[in-house]
C-alpha angles and dihedrals in degrees: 000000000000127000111188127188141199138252108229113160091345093301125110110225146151087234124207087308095060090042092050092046098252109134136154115237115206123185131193098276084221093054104012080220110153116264107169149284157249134223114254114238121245119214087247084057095061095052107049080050101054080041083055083043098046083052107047092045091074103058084039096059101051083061114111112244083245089066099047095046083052084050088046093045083053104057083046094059085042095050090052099048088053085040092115092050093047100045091046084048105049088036087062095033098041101033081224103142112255092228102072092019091080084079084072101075094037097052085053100050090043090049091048086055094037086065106034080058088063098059103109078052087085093094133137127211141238113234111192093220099146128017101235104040137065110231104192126173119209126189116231134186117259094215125238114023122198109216107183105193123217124234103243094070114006107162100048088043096048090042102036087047104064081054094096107031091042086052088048098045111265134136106226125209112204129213112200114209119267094248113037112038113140107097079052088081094044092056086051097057089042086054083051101065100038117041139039115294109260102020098101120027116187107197128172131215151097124311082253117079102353112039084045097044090065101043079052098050110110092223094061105091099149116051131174114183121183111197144076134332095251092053091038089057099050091050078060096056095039097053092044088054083054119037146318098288135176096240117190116176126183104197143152139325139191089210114200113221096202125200126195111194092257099063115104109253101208080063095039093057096056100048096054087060092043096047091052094061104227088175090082094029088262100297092137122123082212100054119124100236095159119069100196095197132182115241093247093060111030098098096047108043084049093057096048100039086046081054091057097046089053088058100045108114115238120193147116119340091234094059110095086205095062119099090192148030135182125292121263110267148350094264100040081050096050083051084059102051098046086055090050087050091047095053084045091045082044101055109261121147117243115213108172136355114011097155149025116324113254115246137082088250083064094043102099120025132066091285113162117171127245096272127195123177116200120193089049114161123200098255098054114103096238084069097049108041131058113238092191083218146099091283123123126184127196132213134194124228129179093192159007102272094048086046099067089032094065092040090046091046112088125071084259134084100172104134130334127199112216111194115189135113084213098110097199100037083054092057098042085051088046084061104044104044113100093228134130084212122031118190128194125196093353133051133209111025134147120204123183122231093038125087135268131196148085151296126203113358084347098098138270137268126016120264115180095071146049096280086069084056085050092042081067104052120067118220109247102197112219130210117193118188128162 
């Protein structure tokens, strides 16, 4: 069993939440076998961290950005050489599979030296606005910046997430997810001995009190928040009652995978089990849920793509061999399962999944089966809302026109997957999809240096590029006169 910790003021303690009593157990979503866990924040913890934070800020930020790339450069190196031990730890923790989860470790390092490459990027501008005098804008740090950290990746998030305020001079406090918490502590005692005490301070604990305690803090000017639309919206509320915040949020998406007749369906088929991140049993905001598919293909494109999700291998997240584990928890299980119940009560098709997967090694654990519902119209729930899960719906469109009415038409705009060799029709669609991230001809990826983020209910703000450095810093107007 593991006991974690947290990093409050460079010190790793229980806090006043461990002290109390008050912890946090977490078990191997495919066993539910106990792992380990965390202390649970106090209020009063919160705020001795974003203090340690506040104070910290101020030596940080006379660094030179030269000095904080090398710091960043550090905790990378740091983060690699633990790598083993991470990756073992949030597979068992997460129920994310190992074998695509060693991206993990590398997508945080990289995004700790991404940023601390664009150091020399914090720059202000002239503006020649009189003829006498010399108008200058710089970019300062806000402060302390809040960072609360979703379940479905929680190290690289956590980690790859103090990349941009840290490079523009912040101090971050870190909120690690409710289930799966554990690497959370490991990153803790990595910031420790890396960086400055207080700089970065890593707690654990639920949305109330501790989650609300620190949008509330009056030191918190700067918050990013990764999850879903109810939570994004309560951090919302929570910072207006309490101040005027820079909010970001990066939150869901019911991204449409759309197919003309012209696209190549080998291809097509692929990519369908690739954009929907098995991997982590589809609980990824990314994740391509809706096939918008022509008429002419529909039928064919959801035998052979049911087909694939059958024969998808499901096991232990420790096995490398395994394309899928169990989904995170007990209750985001049970959501999945009562979203699967509503598109059968009204009236989709299933066509494969559906359960729980068949097998003793299935028997215990939050194991739901790769789902897709064919017949799906635009007003079932199972078209509106994310499940965050391995469920996949299909819809049917004859043109144009119906095509980018059923993607545009959800309260999301997340990403969106155009398939199509027709080179015009791909550009007009391009235009006319409500998405933060349009792909065409591929679906899912990630590319550093270009934005990501939402329209609509789908979050707010870009990270990914330099514009999230920029998100972190505030613009000081200068006026020069002799």
């Amino acid at each position: 069993m593991i006991q974690g910790q947290m990093l409050i003021d460079g010190e790793m303690t229980l806090g006043k939440g461990g002290a109390a009593g008050l912890w946090i157990d977490s078990h191997d979503p495919a066993t539910l076998e106990p792992i380990g866990r965390v202390p649970a924040a106090t209020a009063h913890d919160v705020d001795r961290a974003v203090r340690a934070a506040a104070k910290a800020q101020i030596e940080w930020a006379a660094r030179s950005v030269w000095e904080r790339a090398a710091a960043l450069r550090a905790l990378a190196s740091a983060i690699r050489a633990r790598g083993p031990e991470i990756l073992n730890l949030e597979a068992r923790d997460t129920g994310n599979t190992i074998g695509k989860l060693q991206a993990d470790v590398q997508i945080a390092a990289g995004y700790l030296e991404y940023f601390a490459g664009l150091a020399s990027e914090l720059k202000g501008e002239t503006i020649p606005a009189t003829a006498k005098g010399l108008h200058l804008t710089l970019r300062e740090p806000y402060g302390v910046v809040a960072r609360i950290v979703p379940f479905n990746h929680p190290f690289m998030f956590a980690a790859a997430h103090l990349a941009a305020p840290l490079m523009a001079g912040n101090a971050v406090v870190v909120k690690t997810p409710e289930t799966s918490p554990l690497t959370g502590s490991m990153l803790g005692e990595l910031c420790q001995a890396v960086l400055p005490a207080g700089l970065v301070n890593i707690l654990h604990g639920h949305g109330m009190p501790a989650g609300d305690a620190l949008v509330r803090h009056p030191l918190v000017r700067r918050i990013g928040f990764t999850g879903s639309v109810a939570t994004g919206l309560a951090i919302q509320r929570a910072a207006a009652e309490s101040g005027v915040k820079h909010v970001t949020l990066e939150l869901g998406g019911k991204n449409p995978f759309i197919v003309f007749p012209d696209a190549d369906l080998d291809r097509i088929v692929e990519m369908a089990v690739a954009g929907m991140n098995f991997s982590w049993a589809g609980q990824s905001c990314g994740s391509t849920s809706r096939l918008v598919l022509h008429e002419s293909i529909h039928d064919v494109v959801v035998e052979r793509v049911a087909a694939r999700f059958a024969a998808l291998k499901l096991g232990s997240p420790l096995d490398p061999t395994s394309e899928m584990g169990p989904v995170n928890s007990a209750r985001h299980r049970d959501r999945i399962m009562a979203l699967i119940d509503s598109a059968r009560a009204e009236g989709a098709r299933l066509v494969t999944g559906g359960g729980r997967p068949r097998g003793d090694s299935f028997a215990r654990g939050y194991w739901v089966e790769p789902t897709l519902f064919a017949d799906v119209t635009p007003a079932m729930r199972i078209a509106q809302e994310e499940v965050f899960g391995p469920v996949v719906c299909t819809q049917r469109f004859r043109s144009e026109e119906e095509a980018v009415a059923i993607a545009n038409g959800t309260d999301f705009g997340l990403t969106a997957a155009v398939w199509t060799r027709d080179l015009p029709l791909a550009l007009r669609m391009v235009r006319a999809v409500q998405a933060g991230t349009v792909w065409i001809n591929t679906a899912g990826q990630h590319f550093v240096g270009t934005p990501f983020g939402g329209w609509k209910d789908s979050g707010l703000g870009g990270e990914e590029c330099l514009e999230e450095l920029f998100s972190y810093s505030q613009v000081k107007t200068v006026h020069v006169f002799p």
